[in-house]
C-alpha positions, 0 to 999 in steps of 0.5 A: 476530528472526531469519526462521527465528523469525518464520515459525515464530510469525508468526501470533501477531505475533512481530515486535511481540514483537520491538519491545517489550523496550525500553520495559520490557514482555513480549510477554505485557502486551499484552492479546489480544482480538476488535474491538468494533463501536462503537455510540451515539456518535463513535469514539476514535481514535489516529493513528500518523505525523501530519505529511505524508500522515499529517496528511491522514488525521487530517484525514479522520477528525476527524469522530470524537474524535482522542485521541491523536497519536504522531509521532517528530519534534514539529516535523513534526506541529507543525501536527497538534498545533495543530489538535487540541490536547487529544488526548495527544501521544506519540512511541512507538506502543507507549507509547500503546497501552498507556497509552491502551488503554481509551480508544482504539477504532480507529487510523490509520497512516501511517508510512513503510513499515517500520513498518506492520506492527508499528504494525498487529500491535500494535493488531490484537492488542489489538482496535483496528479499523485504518487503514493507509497503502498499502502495507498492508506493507514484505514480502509476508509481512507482508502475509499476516500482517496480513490473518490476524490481522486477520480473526482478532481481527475487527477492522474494517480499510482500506488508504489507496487512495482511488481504490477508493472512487472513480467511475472503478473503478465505471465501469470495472467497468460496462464490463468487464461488457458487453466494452466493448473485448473481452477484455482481453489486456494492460495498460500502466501507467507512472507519473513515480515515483520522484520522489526520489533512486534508483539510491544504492549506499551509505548517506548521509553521517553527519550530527547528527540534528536535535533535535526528532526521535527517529531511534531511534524512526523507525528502528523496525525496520530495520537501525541506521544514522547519520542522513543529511541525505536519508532524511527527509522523503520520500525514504525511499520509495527506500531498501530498508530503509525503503520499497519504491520506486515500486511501493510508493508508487503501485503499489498506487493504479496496480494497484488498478482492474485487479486489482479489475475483472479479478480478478487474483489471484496472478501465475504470474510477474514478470520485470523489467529496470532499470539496476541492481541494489543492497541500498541503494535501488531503481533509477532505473527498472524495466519490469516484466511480470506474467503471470496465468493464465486462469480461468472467467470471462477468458483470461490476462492481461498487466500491464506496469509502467512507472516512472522515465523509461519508458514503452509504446509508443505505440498506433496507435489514438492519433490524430495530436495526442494524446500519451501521459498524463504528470503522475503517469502512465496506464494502456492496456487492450488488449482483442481489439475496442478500447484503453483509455486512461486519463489519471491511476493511478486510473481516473478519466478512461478514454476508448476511443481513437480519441475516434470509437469513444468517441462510439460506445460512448456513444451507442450501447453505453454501459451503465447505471450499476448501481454505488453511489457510496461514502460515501467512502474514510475514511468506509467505514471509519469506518462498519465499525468502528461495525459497518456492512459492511466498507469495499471496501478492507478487508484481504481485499483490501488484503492481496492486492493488496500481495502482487501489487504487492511481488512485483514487487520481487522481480525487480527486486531480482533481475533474474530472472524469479519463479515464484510459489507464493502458497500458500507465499509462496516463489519456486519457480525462483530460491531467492535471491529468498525472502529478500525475501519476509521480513526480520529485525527490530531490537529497538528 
């Protein structure tokens, strides 16, 4: 399936089209219908990548009925298996949704990035509401995509960014509200991503492909290669045709409470260095800017990203004896009346530094809390596909954060700096960098 193609007819999902010849059915057997809210009793839901991370969120919705479990690799999903014993185990995605399309309502993914999107367009075309892990997608037209064809079947949807449902971005909002730290001009986010092996110039060595795992399957998508002691379990995430790097993997937590709170939108430009440049795998480390324009309601913004071995500098308002945030990273807000330091990727532990203007800001600032709590990340989504109100990390949101989190990608694979029409999803300045907007993809 060549670009050219898949831009032309992207809104009616090519790229599933693309995957189905091999198991012996056209794009035309896969049923085309609106979402269904379900009313009166539990929902059936499929889960899609049920090992790892993906047996946590089959954990997270084992309050409804668990009918199905596709995984390429049995011993993977061993204990997944075991604790739901009578659901139906499959190892193609697209086998299951077609013999079980009756009986499924809903679906969760949670596969390794490159296949988000196929698993998703698949089951959103046949009206199944859908649950997909961050990043919503592997391309920032996927993204797109998804989003479009989501809010055309009506189909109740959620991206796997926990933190959105938590107490730290309701806080935070509450604070901007009343200018906790003025306006807000610039923020430092830093992270100890990657945390598997980058910075990988050629593919792996060949090696036999284990016997409980399908590698033409999990491959899916993405260019054929040998299997190579490595990719798997985890370490997919550095490798370009498979994952999408640090900002992939946490990027989307990381971004979620700025872009939320401040009303980020579209960067105008993102530039980024790092130590080097190759197709194989994302660098050992990367710094990236992204530059938002001013609107109605703030002036411009910065955003600093910061993962490998880097990290800002320190502020002067940090007093002697604190250090920087380590663990999985943190973030600095500098506003024009006070800095912001928080002490996790998600928001949870914002203190306003030094701890003395901290104590002020409570005693003397600190505003009411007038945010709801959730009823939680899984559960919001659960209770839109049964017709409640969409779920806060719905697709309308999702999807445009995964556009603004991938485009960093795009200067980090370049080197250069972005000029971004988000309208058309097209680099302006450097016509090189379009062909990560998009790829091709392997009929499987």
């Amino acid at each position: 399936m060549k670009r050219r193609d898949f831009s032309k007819t992207a809104g009616i999902g090519a790229v599933v089209f693309a995957a189905l010849p091999s198991i012996g059915i056209s794009w035309a057997d896969v049923p085309s219908r609106k979402g269904k809210p379900v009313k009166g009793r539990k929902l059936n839901i499929a889960c899609i990548g049920v090992g790892g991370q993906g047996g946590s969120d089959v954990g997270n919705v084992a309050s409804e009925n668990i009918v199905a479990l596709c995984d390429v690799d049995y011993a993977r999903a061993k204990d997944t298996f075991e604790r739901f014993p009578d659901a139906k185990r499959y190892k193609d995605f697209r086998k299951m949704l077609l013999e079980m399309d009756d009986q499924i309502d809903a679906v969760t993914i949670s596969t390794p990035d490159h296949m988000h999107f196929p698993a998703a367009m698949m089951a959103i075309k046949m009206g199944k509401h859908v649950f997909v892990q961050k990043p919503l997608a592997h391309t920032i037209e996927e993204a797109r995509v998804l989003t479009e064809t989501a809010r055309k079947h009506r189909v109740a949807t959620h991206m796997g960014i926990q933190g959105h449902a938590g107490t730290g971005i309701r806080r935070m909002r509450e604070w901007m509200a009343v200018k906790a730290i003025g306006d807000i001009k610039e923020i430092h986010i830093w992270t100890n991503r990657p945390i598997w092996p980058q910075g990988i110039q050629k593919p792996l060595p060949k090696c036999e492909v284990p016997a409980t795992l399908d590698w033409k399957l999990w491959q899916g998508v993405a260019p054929e290669r040998d299997y190579g002691k490595g990719y798997l379990p985890f370490n997919w995430r550095g490798w370009w045709d498979y994952g999408c790097g640090a900002l992939g993997d946490i990027g989307c937590h990381a971004f979620d409470c700025a872009f939320d709170v401040l009303k980020l939108g579209n960067p105008t430009s993102v530039e980024a260095v790092s130590d080097q440049i190759n197709d194989q795998t994302a660098p050992k480390w990367s710094k990236v800017i992204y530059e938002f324009a001013a609107t109605q309601d703030r002036g411009p913004v910065k955003l600093f990203w910061y993962d490998g071995d880097k990290r800002p500098d320190r502020p002067k308002e940090l007093e002697e004896g604190r250090n920087l945030p380590g663990g999985i990273g943190g973030q600095l807000w500098y506003g024009t009346e006070g800095t912001i330091m928080v002490s996790d990727v998600y928001c949870k532990s914002a203190r306003i530094i030094p701890e003395t203007e901290m104590r002020d800001f409570l005693k003397n600032r600190m505003p009411e809390k007038t945010e709801k709590n959730s009823i939680g990340h899984h559960k919001e989504w659960i209770e839109a596909c049964k017709g409640g109100e969409l779920g806060g990390a719905n697709f309308n949101y999702a999807g445009p954060l995964t556009e603004m989190v991938l485009l960093g990608n795009l200067a980090v694979r370049t080197g250069k700096k972005i000029l971004w029409d988000a309208k058309k999803l097209r680099c302006t300045n450097v016509p090189e960098a379009n062909r990560y907007v998009r790829k091709d993809y392997r009929v499987y």
